[in-house]
VOKOL-274284 format. One record per residue (C-alpha): x, y, z; chain; residue number from 1; residue in three letters. Coordinates in steps of 0.5 Angstrom, whole numbers. Example, Ala and Ser with C-alpha at 12.3 -4.5 7.8 and 13.67 -1.06 7.14 Angstrom:
<east=25, north=-9, up=16, c=A, k=1, r=Ala>;
<east=27, north=-2, up=14, c=A, k=2, r=Ser>;
//
This chain:
<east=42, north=69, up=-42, c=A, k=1, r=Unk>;
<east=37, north=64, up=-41, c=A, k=2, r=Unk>;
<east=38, north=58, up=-39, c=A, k=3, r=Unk>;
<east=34, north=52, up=-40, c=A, k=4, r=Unk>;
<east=33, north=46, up=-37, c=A, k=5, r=Unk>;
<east=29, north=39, up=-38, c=A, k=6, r=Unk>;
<east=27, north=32, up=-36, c=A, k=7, r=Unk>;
<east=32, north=27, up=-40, c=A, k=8, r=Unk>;
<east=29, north=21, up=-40, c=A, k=9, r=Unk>;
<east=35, north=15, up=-42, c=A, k=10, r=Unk>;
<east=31, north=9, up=-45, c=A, k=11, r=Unk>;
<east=34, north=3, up=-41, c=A, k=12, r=Unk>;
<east=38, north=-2, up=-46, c=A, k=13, r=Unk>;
<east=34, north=-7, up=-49, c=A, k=14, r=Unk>;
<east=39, north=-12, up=-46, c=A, k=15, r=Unk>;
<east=38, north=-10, up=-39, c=A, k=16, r=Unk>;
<east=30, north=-10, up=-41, c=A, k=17, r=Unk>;
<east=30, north=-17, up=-43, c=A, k=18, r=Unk>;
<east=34, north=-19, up=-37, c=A, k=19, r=Unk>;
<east=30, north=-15, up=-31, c=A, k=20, r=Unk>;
<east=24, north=-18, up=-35, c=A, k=21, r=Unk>;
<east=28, north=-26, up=-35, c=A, k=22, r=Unk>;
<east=30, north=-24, up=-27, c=A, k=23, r=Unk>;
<east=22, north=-22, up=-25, c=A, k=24, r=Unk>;
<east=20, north=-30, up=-30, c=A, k=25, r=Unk>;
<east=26, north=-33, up=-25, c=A, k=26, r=Unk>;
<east=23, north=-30, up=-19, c=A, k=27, r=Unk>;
<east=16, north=-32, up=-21, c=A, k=28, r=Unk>;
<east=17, north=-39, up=-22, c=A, k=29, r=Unk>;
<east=23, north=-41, up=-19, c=A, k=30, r=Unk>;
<east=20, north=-43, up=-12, c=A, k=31, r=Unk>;
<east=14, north=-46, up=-15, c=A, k=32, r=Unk>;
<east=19, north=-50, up=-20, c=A, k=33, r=Unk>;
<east=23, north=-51, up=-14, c=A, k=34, r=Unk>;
<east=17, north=-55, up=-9, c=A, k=35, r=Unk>;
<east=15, north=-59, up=-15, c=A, k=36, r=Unk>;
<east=22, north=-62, up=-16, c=A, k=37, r=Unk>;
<east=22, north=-63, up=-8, c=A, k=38, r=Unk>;
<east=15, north=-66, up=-9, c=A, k=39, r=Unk>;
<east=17, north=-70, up=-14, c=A, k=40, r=Unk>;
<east=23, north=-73, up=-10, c=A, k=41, r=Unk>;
<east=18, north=-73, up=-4, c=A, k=42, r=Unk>;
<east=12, north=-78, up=-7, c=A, k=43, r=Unk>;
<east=18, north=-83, up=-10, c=A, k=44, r=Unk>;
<east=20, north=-85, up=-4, c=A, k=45, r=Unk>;
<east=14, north=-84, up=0, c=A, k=46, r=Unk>;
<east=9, north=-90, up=1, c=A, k=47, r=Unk>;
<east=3, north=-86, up=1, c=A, k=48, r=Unk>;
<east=-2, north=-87, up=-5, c=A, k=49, r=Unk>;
<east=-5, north=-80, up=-2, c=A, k=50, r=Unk>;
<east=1, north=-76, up=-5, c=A, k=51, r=Unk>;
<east=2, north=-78, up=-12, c=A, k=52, r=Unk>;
<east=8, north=-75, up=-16, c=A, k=53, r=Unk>;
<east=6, north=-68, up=-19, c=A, k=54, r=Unk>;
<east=7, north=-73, up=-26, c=A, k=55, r=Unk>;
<east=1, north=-77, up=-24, c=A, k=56, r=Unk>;
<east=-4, north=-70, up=-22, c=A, k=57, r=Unk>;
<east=-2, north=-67, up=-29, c=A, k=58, r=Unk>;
<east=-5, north=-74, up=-33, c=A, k=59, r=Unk>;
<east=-10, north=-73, up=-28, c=A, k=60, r=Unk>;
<east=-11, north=-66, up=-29, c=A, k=61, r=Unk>;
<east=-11, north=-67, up=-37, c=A, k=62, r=Unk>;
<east=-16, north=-73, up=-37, c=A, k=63, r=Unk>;
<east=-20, north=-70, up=-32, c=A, k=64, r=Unk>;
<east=-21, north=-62, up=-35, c=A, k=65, r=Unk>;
<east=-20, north=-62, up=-40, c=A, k=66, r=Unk>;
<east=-26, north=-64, up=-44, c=A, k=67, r=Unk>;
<east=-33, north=-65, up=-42, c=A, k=68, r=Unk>;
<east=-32, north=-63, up=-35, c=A, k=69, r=Unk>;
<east=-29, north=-56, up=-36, c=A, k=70, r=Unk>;
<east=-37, north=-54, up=-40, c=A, k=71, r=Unk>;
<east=-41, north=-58, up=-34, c=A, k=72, r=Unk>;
<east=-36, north=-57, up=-28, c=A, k=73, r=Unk>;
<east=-31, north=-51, up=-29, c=A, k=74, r=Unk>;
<east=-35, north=-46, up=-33, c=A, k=75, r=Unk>;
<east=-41, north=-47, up=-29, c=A, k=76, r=Unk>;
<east=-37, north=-45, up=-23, c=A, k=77, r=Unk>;
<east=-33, north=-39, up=-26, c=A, k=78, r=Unk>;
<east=-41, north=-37, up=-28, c=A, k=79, r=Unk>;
<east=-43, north=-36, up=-20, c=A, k=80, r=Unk>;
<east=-36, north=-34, up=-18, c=A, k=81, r=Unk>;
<east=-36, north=-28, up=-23, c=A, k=82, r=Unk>;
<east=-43, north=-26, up=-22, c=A, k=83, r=Unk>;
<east=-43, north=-27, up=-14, c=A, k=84, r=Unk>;
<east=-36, north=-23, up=-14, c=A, k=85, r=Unk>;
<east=-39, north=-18, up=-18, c=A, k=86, r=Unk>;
<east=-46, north=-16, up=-14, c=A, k=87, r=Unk>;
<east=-40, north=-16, up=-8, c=A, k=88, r=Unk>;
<east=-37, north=-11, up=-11, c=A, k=89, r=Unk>;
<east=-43, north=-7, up=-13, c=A, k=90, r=Unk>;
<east=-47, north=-7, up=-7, c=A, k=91, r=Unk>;
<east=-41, north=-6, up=-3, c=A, k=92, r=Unk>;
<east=-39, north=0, up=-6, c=A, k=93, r=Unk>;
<east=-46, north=4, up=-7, c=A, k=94, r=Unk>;
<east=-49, north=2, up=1, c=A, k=95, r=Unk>;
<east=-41, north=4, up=3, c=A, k=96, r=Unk>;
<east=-41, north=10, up=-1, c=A, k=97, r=Unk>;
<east=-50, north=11, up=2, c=A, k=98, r=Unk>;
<east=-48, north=9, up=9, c=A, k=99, r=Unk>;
<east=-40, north=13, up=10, c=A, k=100, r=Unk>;
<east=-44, north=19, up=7, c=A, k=101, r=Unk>;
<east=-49, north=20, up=12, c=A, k=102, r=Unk>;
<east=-46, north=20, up=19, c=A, k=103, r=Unk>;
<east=-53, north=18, up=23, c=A, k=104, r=Unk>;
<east=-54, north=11, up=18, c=A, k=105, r=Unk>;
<east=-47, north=10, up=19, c=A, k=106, r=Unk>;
<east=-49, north=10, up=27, c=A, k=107, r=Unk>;
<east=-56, north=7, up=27, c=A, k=108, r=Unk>;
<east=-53, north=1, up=22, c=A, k=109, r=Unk>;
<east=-47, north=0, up=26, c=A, k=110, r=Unk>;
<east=-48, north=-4, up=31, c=A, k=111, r=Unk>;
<east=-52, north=-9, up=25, c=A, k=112, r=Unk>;
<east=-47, north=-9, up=21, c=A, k=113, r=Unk>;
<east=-42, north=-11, up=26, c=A, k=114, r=Unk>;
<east=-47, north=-17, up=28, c=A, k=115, r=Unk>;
<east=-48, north=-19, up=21, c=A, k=116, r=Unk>;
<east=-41, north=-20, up=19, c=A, k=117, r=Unk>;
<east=-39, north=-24, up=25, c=A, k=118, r=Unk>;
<east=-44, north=-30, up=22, c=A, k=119, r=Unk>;
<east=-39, north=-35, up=18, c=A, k=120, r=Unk>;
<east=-42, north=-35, up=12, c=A, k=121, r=Unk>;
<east=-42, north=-43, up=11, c=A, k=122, r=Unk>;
<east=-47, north=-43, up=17, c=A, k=123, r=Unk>;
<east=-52, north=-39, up=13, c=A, k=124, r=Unk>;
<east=-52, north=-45, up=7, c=A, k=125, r=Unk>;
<east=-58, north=-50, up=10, c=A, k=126, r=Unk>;
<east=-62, north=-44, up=11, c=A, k=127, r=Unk>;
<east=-62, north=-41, up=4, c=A, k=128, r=Unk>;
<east=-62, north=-47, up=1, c=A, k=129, r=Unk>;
<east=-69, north=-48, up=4, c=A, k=130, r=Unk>;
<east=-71, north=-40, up=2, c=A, k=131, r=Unk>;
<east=-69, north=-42, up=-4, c=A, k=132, r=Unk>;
<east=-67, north=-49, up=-6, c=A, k=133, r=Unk>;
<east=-61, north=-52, up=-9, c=A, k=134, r=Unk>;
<east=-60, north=-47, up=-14, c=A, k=135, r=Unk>;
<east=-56, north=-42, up=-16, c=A, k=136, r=Unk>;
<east=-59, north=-37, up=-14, c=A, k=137, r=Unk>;
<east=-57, north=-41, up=-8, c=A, k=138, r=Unk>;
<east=-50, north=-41, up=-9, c=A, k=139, r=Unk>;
<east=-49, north=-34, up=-12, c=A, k=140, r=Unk>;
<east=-52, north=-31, up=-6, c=A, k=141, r=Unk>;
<east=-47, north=-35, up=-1, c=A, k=142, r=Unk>;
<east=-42, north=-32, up=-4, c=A, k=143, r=Unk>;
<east=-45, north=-25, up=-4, c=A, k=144, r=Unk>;
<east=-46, north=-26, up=3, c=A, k=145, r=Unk>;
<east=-39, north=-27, up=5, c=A, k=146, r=Unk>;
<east=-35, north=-23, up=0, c=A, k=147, r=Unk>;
<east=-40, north=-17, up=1, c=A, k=148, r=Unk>;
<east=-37, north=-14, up=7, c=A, k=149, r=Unk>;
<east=-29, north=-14, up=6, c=A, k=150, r=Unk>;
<east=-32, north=-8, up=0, c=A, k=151, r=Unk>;
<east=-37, north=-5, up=5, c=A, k=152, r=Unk>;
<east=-33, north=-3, up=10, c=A, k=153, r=Unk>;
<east=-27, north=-1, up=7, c=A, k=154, r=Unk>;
<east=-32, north=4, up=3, c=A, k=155, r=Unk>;
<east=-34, north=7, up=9, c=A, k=156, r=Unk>;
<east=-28, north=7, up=13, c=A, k=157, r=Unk>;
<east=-25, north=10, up=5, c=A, k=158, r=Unk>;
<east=-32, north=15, up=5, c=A, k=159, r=Unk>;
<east=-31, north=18, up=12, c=A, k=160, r=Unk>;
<east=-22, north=19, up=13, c=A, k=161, r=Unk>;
<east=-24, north=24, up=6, c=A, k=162, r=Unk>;
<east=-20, north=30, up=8, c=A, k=163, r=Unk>;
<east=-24, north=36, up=11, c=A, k=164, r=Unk>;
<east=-19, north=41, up=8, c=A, k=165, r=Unk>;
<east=-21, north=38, up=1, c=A, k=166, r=Unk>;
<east=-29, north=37, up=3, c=A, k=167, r=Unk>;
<east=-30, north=44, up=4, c=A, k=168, r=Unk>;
<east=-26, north=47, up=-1, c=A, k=169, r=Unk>;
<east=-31, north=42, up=-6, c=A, k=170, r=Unk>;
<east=-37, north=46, up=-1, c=A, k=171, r=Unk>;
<east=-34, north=53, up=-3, c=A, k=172, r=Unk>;
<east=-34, north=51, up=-10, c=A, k=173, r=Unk>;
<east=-41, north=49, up=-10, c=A, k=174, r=Unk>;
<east=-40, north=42, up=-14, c=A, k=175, r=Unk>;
<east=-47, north=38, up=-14, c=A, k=176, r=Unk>;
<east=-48, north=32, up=-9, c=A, k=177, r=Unk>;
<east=-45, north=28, up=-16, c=A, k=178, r=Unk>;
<east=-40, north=32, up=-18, c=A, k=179, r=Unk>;
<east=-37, north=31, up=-10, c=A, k=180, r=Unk>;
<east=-38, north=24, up=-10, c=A, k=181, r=Unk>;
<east=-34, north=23, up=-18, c=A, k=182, r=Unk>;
<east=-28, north=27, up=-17, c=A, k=183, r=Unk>;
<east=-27, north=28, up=-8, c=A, k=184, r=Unk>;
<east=-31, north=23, up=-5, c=A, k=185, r=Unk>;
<east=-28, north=16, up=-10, c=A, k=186, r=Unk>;
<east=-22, north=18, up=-11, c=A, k=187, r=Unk>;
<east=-20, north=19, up=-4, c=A, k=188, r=Unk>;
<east=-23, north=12, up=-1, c=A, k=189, r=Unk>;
<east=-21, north=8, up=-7, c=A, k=190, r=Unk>;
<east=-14, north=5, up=-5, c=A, k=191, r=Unk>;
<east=-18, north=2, up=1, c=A, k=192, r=Unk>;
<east=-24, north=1, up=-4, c=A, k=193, r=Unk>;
<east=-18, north=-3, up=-8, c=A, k=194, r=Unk>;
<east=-16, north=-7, up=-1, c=A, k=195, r=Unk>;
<east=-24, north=-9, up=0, c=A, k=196, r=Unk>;
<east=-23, north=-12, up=-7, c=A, k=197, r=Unk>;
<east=-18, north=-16, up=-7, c=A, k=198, r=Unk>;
<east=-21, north=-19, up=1, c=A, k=199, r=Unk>;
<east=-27, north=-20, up=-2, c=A, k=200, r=Unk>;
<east=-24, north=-24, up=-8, c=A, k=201, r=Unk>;
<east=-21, north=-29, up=-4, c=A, k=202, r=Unk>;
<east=-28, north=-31, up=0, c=A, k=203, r=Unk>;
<east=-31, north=-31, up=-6, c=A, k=204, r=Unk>;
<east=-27, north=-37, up=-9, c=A, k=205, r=Unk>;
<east=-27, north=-40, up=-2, c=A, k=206, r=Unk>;
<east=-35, north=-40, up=-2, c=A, k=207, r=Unk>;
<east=-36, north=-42, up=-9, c=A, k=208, r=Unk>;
<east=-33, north=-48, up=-7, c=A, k=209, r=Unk>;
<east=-36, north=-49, up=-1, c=A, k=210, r=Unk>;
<east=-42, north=-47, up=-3, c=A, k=211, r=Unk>;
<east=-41, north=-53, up=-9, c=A, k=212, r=Unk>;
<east=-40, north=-58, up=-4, c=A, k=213, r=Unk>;
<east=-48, north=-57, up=-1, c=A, k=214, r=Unk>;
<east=-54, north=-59, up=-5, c=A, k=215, r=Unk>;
<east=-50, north=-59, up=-11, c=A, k=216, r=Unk>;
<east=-49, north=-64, up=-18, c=A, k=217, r=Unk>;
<east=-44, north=-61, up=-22, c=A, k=218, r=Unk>;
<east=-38, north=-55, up=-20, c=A, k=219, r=Unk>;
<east=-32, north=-56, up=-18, c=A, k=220, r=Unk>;
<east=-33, north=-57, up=-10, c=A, k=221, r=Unk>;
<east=-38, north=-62, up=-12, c=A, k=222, r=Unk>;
<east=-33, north=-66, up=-17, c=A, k=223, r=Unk>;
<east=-27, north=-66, up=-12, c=A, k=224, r=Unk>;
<east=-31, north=-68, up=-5, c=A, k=225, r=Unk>;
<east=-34, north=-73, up=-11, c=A, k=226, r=Unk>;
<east=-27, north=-75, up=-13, c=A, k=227, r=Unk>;
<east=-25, north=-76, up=-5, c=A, k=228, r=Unk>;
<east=-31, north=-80, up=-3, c=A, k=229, r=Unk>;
<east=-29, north=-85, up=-8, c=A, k=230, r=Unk>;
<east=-21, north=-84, up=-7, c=A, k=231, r=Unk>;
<east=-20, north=-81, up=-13, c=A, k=232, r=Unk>;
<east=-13, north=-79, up=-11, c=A, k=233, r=Unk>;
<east=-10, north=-76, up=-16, c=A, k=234, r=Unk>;
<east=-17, north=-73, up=-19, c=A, k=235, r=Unk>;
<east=-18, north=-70, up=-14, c=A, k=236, r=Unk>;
<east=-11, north=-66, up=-13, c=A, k=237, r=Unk>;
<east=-12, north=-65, up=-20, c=A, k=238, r=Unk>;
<east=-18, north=-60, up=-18, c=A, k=239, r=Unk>;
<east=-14, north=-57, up=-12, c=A, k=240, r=Unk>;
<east=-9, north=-54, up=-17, c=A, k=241, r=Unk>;
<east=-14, north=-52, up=-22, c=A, k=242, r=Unk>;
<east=-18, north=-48, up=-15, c=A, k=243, r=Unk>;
<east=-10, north=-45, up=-14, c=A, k=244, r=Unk>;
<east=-10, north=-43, up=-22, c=A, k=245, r=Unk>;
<east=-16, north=-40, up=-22, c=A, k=246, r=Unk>;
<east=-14, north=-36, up=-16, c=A, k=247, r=Unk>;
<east=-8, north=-34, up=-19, c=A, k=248, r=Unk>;
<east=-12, north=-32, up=-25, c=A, k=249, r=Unk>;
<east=-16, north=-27, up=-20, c=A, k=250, r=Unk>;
<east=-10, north=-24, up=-17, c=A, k=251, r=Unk>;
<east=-7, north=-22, up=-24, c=A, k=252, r=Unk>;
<east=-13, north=-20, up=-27, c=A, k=253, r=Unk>;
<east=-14, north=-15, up=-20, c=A, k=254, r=Unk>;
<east=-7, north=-13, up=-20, c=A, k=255, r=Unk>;
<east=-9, north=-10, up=-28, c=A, k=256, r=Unk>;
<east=-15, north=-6, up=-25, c=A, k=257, r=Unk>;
<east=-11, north=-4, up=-19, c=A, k=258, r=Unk>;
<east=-5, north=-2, up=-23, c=A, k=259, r=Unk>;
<east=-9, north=3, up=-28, c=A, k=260, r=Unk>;
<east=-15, north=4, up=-22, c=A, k=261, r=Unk>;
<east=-10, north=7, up=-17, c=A, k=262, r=Unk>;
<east=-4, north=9, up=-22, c=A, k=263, r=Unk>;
<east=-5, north=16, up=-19, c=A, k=264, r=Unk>;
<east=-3, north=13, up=-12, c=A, k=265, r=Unk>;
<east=1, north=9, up=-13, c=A, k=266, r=Unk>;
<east=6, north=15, up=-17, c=A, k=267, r=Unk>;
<east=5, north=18, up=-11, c=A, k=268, r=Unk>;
<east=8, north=12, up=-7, c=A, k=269, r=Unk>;
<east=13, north=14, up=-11, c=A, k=270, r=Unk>;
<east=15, north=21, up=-10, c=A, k=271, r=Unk>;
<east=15, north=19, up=-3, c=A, k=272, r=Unk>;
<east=20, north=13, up=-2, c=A, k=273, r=Unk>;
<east=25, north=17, up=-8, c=A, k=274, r=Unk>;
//
């Protein structure tokens, strides 16, 4: 007699979905529900003109945003925050995959990739706007200079913790340098690769700020600086939530990617903590 045995998988009661997925809303927005109130109550009693109400930033946010400003500030900015992003993670990726590969690079360059990092970016701003003028050229290669290295070094420290055991079992079966890169190499260093990313994602908003608010007329940092010398309070509040929302645009589309990218590892998370 032969006995067989299979996996059966029981679908979760439509019930206890729509309340696990009413619980993780309630998670998500609670606290953040919770400090507008605290805000709110705050602002009313306070004499301040420097806090207003979340009531006045949202008029503001409206008046401000959403309009003309959104097509000569907002998608401006946006524009400059994807390309600079973009380039990071490019550059970082292939001079990390270069670099990590070859060990004599990786000991020549050190020492320059280590001093380079340590120079704030910002600091860099007044001497590229004189190679390249107040353009956004300019900005773009800001954040590039900043966001770049959160994914280069990562790239290498993911290339060179490669296991050596799965390195010559690749040299034993002859792959091509490109097959060995594809199917071993990025494998193997994408979960450091995905931490880079998401660093590099970060620096980038704060640098397209930053970098709006030197030599610029439009974008974001130029508008709020612009709202705040002329004690625009609530505008420029209104620019600050929109920088946060942006942010949280970023981390939710990264967590997308990252879910798909690296669903291999984290299945292996998984199996471990079972």
């Amino acid at each position: 007699m032969t006995l067989y045995t299979s996996t059966v998988v029981t679908p979760k009661p439509r019930s206890r979905r729509w309340a696990g997925l009413g619980s993780g809303i309630g998670y998500a927005l609670g606290f953040p529900l919770l400090l507008l109130v605290i805000w709110g109550v705050w602002s009313s009693f306070a004499t301040t003109p420097f806090f207003p109400s979340p009531l006045v930033i949202a008029e503001a946010f409206v008046e401000t945003w959403v309009g003309p400003a959104f097509v000569t500030d907002v998608l401006p900015s946006l524009g400059r925050l994807v390309v600079g992003a973009a380039l990071s993670i490019v550059v970082g990726i292939v001079a990390g995959l270069v670099i990590g590969l070859t060990r004599w690079l990786s000991e020549l360059l050190e020492p320059i990739l280590e001093f380079f990092r340590a120079i704030p970016p910002p600091v860099l701003i007044p001497i590229v706007a004189v190679l390249l003028g107040p353009t956004d050229s300019m900005k773009i290669v800001v954040i590039v200079a900043g966001s770049l290295w959160p994914v280069l070094l990562n790239t290498i420290d993911g290339v060179r913790a490669t296991d050596s055991v799965m390195t010559e079992t690749a040299r034993s079966f002859a792959l091509t340098p490109g097959e060995r890169i594809r199917y071993l190499v990025l494998p193997a260093a994408s979960p450091r690769i995905m931490t880079g990313v998401r660093q590099a994602l970060s620096i980038a908003l704060i640098l397209m700020v930053i970098s709006e608010m030197f030599y610029s007329s439009s974008g974001l940092g130029y508008r709020i600086v612009f709202f705040q010398r002329n004690y625009l309070i609530a505008e420029m509040w209104s620019g600050i939530v929109l920088l946060g929302l942006i942010g949280v645009l970023l981390a939710t589309i990264f967590g997308f990617v990252e879910r798909r990218v690296l669903r291999w590892y984290h299945g292996i998370k998984e199996v471990e903590r079972a």
